[in-house]
mmCIF file of the N, C-alpha and C atoms, coordinates in Angstrom:
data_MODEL
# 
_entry.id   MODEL 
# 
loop_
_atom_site.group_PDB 
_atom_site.id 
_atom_site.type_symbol 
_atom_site.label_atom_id 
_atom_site.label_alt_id 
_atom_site.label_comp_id 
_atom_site.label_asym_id 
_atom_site.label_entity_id 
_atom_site.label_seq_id 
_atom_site.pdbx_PDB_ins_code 
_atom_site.Cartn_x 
_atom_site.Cartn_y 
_atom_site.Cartn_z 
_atom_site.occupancy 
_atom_site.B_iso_or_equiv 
_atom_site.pdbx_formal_charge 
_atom_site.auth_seq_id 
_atom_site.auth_comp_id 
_atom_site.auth_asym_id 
_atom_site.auth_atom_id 
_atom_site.pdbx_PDB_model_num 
ATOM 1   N N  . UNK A 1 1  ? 189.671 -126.412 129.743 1.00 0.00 ? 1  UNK A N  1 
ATOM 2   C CA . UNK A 1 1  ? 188.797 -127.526 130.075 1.00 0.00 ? 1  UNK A CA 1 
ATOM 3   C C  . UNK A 1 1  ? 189.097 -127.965 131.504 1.00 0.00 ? 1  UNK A C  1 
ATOM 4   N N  . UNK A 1 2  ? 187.951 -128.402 132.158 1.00 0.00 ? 2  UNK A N  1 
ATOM 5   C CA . UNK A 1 2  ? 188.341 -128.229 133.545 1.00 0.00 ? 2  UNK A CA 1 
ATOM 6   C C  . UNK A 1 2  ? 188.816 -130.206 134.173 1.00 0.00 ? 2  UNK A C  1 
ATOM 7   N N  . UNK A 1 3  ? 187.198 -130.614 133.187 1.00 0.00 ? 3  UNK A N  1 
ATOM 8   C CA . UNK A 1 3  ? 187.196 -131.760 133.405 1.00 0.00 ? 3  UNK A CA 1 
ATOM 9   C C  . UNK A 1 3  ? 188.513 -132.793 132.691 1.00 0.00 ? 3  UNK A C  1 
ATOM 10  N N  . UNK A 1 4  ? 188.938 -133.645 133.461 1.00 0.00 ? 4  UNK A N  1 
ATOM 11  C CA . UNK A 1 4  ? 189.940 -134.817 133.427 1.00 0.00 ? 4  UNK A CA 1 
ATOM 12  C C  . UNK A 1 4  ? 189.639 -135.262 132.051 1.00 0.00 ? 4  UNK A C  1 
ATOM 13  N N  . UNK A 1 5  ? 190.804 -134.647 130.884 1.00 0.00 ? 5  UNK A N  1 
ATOM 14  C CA . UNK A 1 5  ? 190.597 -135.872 129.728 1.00 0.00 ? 5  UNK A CA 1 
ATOM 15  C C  . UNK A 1 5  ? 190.934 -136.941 129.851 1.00 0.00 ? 5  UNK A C  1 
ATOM 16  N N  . UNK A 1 6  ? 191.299 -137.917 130.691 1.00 0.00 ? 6  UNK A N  1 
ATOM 17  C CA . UNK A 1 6  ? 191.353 -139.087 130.488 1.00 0.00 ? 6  UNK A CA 1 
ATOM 18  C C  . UNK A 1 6  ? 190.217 -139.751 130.737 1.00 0.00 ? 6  UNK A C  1 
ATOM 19  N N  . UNK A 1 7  ? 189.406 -139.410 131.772 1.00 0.00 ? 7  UNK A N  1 
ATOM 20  C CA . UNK A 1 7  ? 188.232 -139.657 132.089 1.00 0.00 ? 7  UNK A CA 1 
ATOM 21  C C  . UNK A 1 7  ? 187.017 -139.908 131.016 1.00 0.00 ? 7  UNK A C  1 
ATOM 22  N N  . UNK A 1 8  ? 187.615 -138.656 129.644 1.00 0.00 ? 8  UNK A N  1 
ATOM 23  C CA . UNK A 1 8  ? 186.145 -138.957 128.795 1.00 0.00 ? 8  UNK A CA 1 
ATOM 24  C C  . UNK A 1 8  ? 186.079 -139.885 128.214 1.00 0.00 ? 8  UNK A C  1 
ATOM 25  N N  . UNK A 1 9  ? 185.214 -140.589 127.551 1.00 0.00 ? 9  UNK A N  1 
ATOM 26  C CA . UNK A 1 9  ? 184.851 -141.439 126.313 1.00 0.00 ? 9  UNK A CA 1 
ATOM 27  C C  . UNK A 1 9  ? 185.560 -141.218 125.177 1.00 0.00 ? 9  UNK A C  1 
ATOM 28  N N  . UNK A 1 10 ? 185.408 -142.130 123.815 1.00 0.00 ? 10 UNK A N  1 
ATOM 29  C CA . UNK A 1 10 ? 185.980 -141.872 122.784 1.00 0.00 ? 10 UNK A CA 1 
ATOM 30  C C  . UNK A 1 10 ? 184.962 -140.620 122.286 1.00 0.00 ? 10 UNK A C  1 
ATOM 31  N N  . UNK A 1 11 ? 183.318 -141.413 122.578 1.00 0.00 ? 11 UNK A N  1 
ATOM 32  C CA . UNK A 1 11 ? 182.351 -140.134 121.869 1.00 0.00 ? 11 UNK A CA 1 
ATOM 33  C C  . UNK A 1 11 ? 182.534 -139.165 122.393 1.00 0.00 ? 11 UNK A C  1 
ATOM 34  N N  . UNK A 1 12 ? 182.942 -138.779 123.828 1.00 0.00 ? 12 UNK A N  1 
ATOM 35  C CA . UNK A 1 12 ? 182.410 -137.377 124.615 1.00 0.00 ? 12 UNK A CA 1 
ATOM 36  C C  . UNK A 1 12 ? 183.530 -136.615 123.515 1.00 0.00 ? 12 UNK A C  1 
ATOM 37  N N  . UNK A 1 13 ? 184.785 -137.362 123.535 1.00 0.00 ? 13 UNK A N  1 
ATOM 38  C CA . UNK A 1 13 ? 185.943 -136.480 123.401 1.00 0.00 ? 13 UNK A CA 1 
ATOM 39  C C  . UNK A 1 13 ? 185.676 -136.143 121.609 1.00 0.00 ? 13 UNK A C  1 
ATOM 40  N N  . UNK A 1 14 ? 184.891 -136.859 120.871 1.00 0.00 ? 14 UNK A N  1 
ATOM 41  C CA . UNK A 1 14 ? 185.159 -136.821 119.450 1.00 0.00 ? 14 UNK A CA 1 
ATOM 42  C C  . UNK A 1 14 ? 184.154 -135.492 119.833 1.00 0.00 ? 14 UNK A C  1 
ATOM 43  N N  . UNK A 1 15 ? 182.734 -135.613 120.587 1.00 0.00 ? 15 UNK A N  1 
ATOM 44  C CA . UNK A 1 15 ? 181.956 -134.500 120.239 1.00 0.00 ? 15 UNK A CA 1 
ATOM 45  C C  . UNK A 1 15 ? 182.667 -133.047 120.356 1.00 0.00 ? 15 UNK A C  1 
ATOM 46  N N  . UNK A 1 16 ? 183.864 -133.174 121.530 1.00 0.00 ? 16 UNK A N  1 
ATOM 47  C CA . UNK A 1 16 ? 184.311 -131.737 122.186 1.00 0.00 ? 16 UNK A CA 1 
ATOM 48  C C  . UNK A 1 16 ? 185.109 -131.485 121.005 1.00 0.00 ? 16 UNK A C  1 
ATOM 49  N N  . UNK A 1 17 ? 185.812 -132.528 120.900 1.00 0.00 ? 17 UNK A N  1 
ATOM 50  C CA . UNK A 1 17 ? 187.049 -132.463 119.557 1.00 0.00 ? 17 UNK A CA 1 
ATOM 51  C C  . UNK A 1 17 ? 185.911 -131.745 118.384 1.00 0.00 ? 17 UNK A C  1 
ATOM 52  N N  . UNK A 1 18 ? 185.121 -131.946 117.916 1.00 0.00 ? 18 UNK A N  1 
ATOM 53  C CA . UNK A 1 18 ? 184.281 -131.382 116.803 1.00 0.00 ? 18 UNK A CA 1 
ATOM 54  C C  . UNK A 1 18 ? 183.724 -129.589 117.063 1.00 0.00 ? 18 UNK A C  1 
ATOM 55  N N  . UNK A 1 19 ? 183.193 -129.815 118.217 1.00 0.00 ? 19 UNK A N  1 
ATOM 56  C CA . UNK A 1 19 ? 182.894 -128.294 118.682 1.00 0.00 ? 19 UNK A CA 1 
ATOM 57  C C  . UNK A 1 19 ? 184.049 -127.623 118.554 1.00 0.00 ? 19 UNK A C  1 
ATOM 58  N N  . UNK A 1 20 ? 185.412 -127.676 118.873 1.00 0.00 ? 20 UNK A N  1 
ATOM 59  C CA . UNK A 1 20 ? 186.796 -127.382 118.938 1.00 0.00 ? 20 UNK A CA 1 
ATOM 60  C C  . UNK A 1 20 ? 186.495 -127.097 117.433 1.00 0.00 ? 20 UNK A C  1 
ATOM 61  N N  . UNK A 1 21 ? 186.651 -128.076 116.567 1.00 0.00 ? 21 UNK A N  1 
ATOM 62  C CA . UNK A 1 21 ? 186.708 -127.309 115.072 1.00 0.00 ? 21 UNK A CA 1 
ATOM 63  C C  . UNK A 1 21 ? 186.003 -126.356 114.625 1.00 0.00 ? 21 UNK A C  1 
ATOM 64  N N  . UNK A 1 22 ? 184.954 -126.611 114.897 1.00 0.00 ? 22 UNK A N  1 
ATOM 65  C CA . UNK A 1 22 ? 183.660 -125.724 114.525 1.00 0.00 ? 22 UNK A CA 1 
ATOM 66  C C  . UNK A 1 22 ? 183.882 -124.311 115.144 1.00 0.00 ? 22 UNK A C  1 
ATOM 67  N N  . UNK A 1 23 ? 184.356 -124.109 116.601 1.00 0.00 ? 23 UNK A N  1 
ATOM 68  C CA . UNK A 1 23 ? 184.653 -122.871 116.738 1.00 0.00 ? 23 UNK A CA 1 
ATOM 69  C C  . UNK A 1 23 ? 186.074 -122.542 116.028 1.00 0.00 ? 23 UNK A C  1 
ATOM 70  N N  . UNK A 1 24 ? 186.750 -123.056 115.692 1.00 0.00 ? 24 UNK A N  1 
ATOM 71  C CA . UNK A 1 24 ? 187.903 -122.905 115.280 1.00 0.00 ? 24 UNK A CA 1 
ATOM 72  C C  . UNK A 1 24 ? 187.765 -122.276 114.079 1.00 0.00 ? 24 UNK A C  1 
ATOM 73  N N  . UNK A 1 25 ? 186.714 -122.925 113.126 1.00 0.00 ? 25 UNK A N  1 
ATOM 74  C CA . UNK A 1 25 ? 186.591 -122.747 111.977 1.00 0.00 ? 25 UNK A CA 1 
ATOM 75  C C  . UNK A 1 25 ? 185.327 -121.028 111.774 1.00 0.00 ? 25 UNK A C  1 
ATOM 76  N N  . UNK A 1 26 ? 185.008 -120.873 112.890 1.00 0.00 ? 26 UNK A N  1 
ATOM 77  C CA . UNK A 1 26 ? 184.034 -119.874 112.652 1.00 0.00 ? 26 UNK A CA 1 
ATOM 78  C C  . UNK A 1 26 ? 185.007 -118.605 112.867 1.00 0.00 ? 26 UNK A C  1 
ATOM 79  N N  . UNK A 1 27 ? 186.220 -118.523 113.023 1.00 0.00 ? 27 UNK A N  1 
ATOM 80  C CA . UNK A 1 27 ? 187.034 -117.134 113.471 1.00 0.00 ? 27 UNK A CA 1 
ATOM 81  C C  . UNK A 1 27 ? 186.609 -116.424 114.434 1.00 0.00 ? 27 UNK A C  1 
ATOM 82  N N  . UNK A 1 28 ? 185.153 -116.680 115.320 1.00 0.00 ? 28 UNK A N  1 
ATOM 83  C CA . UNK A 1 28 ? 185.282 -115.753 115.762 1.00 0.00 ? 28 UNK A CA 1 
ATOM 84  C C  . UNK A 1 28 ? 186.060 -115.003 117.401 1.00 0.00 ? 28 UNK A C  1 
ATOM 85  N N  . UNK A 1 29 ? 186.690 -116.487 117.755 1.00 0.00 ? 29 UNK A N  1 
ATOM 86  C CA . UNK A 1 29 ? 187.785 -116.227 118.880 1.00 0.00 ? 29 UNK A CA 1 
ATOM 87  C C  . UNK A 1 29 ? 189.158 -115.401 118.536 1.00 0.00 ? 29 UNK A C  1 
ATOM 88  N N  . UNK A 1 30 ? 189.148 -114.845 119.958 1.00 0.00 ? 30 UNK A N  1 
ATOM 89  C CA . UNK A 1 30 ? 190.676 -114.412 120.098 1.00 0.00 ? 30 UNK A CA 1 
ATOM 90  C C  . UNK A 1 30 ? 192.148 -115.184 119.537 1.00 0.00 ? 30 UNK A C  1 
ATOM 91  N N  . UNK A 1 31 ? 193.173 -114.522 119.132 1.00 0.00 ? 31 UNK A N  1 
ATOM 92  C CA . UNK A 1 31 ? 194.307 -115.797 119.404 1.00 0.00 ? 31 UNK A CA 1 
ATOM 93  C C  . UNK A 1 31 ? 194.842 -116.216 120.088 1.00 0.00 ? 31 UNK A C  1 
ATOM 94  N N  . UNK A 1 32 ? 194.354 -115.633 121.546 1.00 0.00 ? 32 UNK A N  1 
ATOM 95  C CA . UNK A 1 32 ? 194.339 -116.597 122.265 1.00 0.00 ? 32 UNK A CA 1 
ATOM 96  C C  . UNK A 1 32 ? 193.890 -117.643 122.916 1.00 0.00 ? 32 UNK A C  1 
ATOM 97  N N  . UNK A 1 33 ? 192.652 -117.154 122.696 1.00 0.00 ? 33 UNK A N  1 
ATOM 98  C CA . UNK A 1 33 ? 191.402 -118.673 122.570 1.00 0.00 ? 33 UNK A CA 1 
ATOM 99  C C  . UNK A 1 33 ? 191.583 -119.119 121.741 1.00 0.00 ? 33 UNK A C  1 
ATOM 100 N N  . UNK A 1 34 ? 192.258 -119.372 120.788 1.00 0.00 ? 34 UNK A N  1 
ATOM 101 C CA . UNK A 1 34 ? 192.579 -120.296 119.383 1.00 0.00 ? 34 UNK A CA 1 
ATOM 102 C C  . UNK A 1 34 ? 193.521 -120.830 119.521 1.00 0.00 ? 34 UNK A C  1 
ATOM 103 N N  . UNK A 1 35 ? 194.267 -120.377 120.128 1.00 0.00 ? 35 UNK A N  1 
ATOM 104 C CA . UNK A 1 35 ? 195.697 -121.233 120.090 1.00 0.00 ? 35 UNK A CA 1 
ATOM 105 C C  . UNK A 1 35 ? 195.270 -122.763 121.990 1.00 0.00 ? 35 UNK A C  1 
ATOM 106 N N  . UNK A 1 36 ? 194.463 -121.645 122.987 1.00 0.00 ? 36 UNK A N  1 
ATOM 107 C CA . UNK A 1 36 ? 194.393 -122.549 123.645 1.00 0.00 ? 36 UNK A CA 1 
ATOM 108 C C  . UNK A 1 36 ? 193.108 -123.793 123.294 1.00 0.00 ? 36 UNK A C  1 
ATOM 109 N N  . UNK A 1 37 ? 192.143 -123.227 122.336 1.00 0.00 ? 37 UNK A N  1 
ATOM 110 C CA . UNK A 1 37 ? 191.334 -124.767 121.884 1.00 0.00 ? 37 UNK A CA 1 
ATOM 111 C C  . UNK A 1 37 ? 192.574 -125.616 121.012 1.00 0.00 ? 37 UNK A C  1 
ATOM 112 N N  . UNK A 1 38 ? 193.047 -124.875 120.184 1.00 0.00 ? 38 UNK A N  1 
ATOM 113 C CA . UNK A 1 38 ? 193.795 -125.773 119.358 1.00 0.00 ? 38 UNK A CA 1 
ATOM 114 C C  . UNK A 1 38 ? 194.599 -126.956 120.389 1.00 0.00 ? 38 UNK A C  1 
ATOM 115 N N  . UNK A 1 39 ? 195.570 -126.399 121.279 1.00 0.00 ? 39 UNK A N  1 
ATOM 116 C CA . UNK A 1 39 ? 196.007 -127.231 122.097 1.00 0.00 ? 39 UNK A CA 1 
ATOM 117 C C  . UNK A 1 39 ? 195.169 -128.164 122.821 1.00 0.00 ? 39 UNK A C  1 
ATOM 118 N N  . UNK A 1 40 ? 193.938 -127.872 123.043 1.00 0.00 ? 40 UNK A N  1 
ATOM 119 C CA . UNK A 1 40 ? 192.920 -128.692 123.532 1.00 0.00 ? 40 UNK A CA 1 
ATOM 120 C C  . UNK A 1 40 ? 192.684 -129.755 122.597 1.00 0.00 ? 40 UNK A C  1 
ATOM 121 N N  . UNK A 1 41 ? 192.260 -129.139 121.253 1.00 0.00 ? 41 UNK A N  1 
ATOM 122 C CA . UNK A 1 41 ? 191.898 -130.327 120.428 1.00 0.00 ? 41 UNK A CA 1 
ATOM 123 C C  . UNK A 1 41 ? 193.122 -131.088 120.000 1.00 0.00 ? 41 UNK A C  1 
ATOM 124 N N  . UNK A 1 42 ? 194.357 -130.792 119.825 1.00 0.00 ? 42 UNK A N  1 
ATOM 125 C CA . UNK A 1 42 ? 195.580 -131.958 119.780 1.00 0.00 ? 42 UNK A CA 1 
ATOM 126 C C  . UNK A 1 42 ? 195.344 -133.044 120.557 1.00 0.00 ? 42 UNK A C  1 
ATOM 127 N N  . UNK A 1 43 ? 194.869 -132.427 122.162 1.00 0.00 ? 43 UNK A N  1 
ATOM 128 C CA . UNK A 1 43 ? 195.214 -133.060 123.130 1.00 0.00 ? 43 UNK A CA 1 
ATOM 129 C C  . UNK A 1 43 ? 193.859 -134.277 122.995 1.00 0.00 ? 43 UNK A C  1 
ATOM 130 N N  . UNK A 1 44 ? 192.934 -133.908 122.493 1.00 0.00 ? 44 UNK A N  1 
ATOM 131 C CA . UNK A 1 44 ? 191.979 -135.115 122.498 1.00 0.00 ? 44 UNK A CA 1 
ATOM 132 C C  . UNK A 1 44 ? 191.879 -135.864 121.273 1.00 0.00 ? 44 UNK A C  1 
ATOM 133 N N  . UNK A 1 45 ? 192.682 -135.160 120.165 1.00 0.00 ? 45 UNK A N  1 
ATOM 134 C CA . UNK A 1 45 ? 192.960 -135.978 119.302 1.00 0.00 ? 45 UNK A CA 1 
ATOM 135 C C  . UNK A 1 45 ? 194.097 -137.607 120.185 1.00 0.00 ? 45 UNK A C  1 
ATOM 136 N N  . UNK A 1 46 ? 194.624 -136.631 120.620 1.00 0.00 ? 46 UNK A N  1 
ATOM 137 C CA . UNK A 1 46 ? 195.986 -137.916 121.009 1.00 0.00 ? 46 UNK A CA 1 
ATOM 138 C C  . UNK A 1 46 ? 195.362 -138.991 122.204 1.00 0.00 ? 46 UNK A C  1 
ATOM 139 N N  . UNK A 1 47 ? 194.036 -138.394 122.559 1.00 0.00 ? 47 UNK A N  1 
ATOM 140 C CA . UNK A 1 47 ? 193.484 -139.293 123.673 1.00 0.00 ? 47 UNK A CA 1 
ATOM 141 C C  . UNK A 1 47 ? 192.820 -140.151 122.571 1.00 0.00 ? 47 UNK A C  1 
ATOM 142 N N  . UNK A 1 48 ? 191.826 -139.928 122.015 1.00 0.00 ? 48 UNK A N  1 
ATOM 143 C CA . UNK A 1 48 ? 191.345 -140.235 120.527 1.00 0.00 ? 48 UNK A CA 1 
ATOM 144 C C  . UNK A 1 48 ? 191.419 -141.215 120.304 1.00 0.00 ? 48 UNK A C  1 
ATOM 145 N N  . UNK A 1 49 ? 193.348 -141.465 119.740 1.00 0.00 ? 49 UNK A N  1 
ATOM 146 C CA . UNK A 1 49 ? 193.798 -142.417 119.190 1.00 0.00 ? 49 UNK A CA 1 
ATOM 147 C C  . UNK A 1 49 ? 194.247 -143.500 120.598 1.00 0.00 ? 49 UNK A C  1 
ATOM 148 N N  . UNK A 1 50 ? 194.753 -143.296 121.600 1.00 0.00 ? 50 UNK A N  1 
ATOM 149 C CA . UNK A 1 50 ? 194.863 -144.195 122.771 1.00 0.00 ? 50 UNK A CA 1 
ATOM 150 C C  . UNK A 1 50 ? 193.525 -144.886 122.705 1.00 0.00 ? 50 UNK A C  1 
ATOM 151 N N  . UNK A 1 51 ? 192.368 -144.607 122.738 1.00 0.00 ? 51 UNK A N  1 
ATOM 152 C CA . UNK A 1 51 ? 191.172 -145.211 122.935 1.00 0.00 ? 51 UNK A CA 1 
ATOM 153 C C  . UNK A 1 51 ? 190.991 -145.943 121.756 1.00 0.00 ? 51 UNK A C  1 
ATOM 154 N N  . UNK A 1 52 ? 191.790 -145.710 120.445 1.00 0.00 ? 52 UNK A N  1 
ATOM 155 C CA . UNK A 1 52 ? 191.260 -146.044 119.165 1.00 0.00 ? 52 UNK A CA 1 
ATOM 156 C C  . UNK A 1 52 ? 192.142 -147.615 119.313 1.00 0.00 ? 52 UNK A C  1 
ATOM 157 N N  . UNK A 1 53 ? 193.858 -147.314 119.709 1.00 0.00 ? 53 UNK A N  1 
ATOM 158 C CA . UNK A 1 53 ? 194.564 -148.109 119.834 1.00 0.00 ? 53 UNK A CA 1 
ATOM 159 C C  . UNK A 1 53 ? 194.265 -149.395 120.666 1.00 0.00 ? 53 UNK A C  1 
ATOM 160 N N  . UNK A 1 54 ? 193.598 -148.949 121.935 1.00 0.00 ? 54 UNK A N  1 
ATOM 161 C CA . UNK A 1 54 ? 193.741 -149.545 122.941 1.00 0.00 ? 54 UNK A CA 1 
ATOM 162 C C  . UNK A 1 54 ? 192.175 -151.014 122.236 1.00 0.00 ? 54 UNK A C  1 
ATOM 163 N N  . UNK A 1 55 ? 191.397 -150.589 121.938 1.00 0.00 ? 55 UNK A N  1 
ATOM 164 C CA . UNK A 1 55 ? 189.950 -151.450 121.650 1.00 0.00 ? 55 UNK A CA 1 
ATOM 165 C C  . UNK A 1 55 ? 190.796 -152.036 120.358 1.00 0.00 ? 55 UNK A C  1 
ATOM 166 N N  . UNK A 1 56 ? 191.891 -151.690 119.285 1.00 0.00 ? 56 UNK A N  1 
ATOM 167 C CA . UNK A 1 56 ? 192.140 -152.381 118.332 1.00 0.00 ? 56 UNK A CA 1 
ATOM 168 C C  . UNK A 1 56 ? 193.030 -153.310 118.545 1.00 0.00 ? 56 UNK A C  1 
ATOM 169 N N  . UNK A 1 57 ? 193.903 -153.316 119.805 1.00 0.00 ? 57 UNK A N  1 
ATOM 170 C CA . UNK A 1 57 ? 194.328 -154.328 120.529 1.00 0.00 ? 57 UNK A CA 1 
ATOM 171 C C  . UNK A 1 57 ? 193.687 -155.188 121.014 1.00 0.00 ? 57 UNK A C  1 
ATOM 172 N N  . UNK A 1 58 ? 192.118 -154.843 121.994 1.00 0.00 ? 58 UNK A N  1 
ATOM 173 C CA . UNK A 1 58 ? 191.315 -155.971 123.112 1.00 0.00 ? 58 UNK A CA 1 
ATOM 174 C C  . UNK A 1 58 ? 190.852 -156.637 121.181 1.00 0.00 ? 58 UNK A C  1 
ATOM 175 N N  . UNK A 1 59 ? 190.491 -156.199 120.222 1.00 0.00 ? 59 UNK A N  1 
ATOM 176 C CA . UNK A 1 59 ? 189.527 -156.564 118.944 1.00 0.00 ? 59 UNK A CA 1 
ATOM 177 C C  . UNK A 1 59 ? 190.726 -158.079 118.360 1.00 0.00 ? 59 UNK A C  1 
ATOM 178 N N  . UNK A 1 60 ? 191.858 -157.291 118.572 1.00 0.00 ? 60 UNK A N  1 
ATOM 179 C CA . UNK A 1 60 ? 192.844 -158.386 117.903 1.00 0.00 ? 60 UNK A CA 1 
ATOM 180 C C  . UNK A 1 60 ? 193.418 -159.967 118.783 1.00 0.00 ? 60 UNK A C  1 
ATOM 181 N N  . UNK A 1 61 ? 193.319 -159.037 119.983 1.00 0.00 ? 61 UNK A N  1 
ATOM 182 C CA . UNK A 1 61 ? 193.667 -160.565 121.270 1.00 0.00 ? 61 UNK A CA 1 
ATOM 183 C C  . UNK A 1 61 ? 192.408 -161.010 121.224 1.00 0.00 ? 61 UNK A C  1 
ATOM 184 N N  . UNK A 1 62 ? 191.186 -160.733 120.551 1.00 0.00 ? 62 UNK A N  1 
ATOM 185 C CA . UNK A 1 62 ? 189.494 -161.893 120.991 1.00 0.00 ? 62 UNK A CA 1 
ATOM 186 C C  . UNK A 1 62 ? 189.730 -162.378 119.530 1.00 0.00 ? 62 UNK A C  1 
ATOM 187 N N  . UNK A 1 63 ? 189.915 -161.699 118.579 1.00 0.00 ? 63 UNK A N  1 
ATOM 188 C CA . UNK A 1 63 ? 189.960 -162.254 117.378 1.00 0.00 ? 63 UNK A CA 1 
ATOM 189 C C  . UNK A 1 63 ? 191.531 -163.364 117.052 1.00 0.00 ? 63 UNK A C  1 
ATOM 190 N N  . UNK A 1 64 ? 192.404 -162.780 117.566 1.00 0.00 ? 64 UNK A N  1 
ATOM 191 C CA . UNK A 1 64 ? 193.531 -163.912 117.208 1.00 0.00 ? 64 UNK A CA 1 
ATOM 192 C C  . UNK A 1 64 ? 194.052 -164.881 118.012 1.00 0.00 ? 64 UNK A C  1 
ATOM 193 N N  . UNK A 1 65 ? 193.423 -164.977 119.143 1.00 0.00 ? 65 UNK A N  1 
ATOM 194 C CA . UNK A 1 65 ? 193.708 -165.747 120.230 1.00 0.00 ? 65 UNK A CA 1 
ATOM 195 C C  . UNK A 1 65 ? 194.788 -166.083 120.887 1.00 0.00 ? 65 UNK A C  1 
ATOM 196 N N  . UNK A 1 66 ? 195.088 -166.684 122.129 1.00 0.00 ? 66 UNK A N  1 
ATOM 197 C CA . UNK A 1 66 ? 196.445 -166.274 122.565 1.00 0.00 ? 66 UNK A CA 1 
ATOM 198 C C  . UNK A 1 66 ? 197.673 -166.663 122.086 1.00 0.00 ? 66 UNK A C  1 
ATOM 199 N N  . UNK A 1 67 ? 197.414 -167.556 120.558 1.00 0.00 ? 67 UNK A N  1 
ATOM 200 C CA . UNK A 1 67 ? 198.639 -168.179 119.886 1.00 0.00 ? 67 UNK A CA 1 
ATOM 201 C C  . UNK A 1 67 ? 198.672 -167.594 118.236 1.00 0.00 ? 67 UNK A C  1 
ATOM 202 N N  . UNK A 1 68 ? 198.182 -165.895 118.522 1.00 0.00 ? 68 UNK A N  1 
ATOM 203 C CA . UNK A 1 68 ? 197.987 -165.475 117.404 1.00 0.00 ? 68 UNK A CA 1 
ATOM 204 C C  . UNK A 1 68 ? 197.755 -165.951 116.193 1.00 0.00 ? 68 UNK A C  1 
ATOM 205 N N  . UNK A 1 69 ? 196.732 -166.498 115.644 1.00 0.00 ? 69 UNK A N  1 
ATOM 206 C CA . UNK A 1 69 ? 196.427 -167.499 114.789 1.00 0.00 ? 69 UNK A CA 1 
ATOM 207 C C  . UNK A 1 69 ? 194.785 -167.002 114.873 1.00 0.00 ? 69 UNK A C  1 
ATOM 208 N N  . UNK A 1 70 ? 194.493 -166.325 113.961 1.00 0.00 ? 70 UNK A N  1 
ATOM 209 C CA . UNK A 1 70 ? 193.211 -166.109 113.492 1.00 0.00 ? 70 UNK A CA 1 
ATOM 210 C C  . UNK A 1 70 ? 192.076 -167.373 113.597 1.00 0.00 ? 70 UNK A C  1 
ATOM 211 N N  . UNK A 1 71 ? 191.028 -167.495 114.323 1.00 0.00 ? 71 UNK A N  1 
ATOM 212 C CA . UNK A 1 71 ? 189.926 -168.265 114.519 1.00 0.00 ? 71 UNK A CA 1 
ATOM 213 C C  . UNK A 1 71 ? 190.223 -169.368 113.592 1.00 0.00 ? 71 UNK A C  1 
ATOM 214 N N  . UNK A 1 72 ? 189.956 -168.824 111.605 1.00 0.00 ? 72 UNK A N  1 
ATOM 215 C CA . UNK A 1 72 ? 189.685 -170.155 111.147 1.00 0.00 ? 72 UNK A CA 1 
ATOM 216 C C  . UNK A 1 72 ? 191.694 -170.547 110.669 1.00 0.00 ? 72 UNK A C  1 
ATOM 217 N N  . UNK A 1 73 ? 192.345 -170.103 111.115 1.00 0.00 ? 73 UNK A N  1 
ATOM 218 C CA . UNK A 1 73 ? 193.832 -170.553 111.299 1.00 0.00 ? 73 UNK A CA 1 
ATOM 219 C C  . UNK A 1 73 ? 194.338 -169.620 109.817 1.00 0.00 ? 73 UNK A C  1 
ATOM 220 N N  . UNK A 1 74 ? 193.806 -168.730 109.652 1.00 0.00 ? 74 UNK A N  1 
ATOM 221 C CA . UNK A 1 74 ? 194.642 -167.513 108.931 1.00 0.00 ? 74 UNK A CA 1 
ATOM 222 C C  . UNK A 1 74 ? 194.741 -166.442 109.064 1.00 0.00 ? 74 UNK A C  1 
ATOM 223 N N  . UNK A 1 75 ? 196.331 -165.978 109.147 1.00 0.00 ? 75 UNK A N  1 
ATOM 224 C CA . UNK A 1 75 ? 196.306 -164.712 109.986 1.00 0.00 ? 75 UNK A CA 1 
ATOM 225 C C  . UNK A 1 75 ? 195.608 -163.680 110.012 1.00 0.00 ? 75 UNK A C  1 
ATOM 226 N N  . UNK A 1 76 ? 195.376 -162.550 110.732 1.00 0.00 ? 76 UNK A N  1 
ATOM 227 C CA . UNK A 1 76 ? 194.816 -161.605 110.880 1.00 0.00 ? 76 UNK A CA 1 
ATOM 228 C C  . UNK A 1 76 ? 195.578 -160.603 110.569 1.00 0.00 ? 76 UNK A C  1 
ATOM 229 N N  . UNK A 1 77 ? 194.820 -159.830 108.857 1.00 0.00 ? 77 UNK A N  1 
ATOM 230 C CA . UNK A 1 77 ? 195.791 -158.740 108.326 1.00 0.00 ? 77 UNK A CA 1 
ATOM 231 C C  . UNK A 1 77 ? 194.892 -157.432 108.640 1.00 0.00 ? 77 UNK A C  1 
ATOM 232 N N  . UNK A 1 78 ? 193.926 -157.069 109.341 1.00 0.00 ? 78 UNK A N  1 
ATOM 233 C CA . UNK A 1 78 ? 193.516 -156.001 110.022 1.00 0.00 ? 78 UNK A CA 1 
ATOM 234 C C  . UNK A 1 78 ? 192.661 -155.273 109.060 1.00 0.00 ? 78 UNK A C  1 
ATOM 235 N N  . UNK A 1 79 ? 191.970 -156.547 107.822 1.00 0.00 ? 79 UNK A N  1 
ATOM 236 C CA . UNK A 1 79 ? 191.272 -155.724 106.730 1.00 0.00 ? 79 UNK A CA 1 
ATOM 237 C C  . UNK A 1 79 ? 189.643 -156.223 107.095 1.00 0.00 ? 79 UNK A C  1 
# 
């Protein structure tokens, strides 16, 4: 992959991450094109979750405010 994963989106990277399976899952690459998507798709899995992490943090500082204390004053259990 040429382009900067940090650069993509959560969607760009889920779509590449999916194509990654899909060829993965069709056999019909080399093993060495398999082993280097696989490493590809780890790698946007782990971006993935940074992007997943990072918005479930900004979701929890708007929702619990800066004296952590949930809006109507009960905590926030992330359900």
């Amino acid at each position: 992959m040429t382009e900067d994963m940090s650069a993509l989106t959560f969607e760009e990277a889920m779509k590449r991450l999916e194509r990654i399976v899909a060829d993965l899952e069709a056999g019909s690459s080399s093993l060495a094109d398999s082993l280097q998507k696989f490493e590809e798709g780890i790698a946007l899995g782990k971006h993935c979750r940074e992007l997943l992490g990072t918005a479930d943090l900004r979701i929890r500082t708007l929702v619990e405010g800066p004296d952590g204390a949930f809006a109507e004053g009960e905590p926030f259990d992330g359900e």
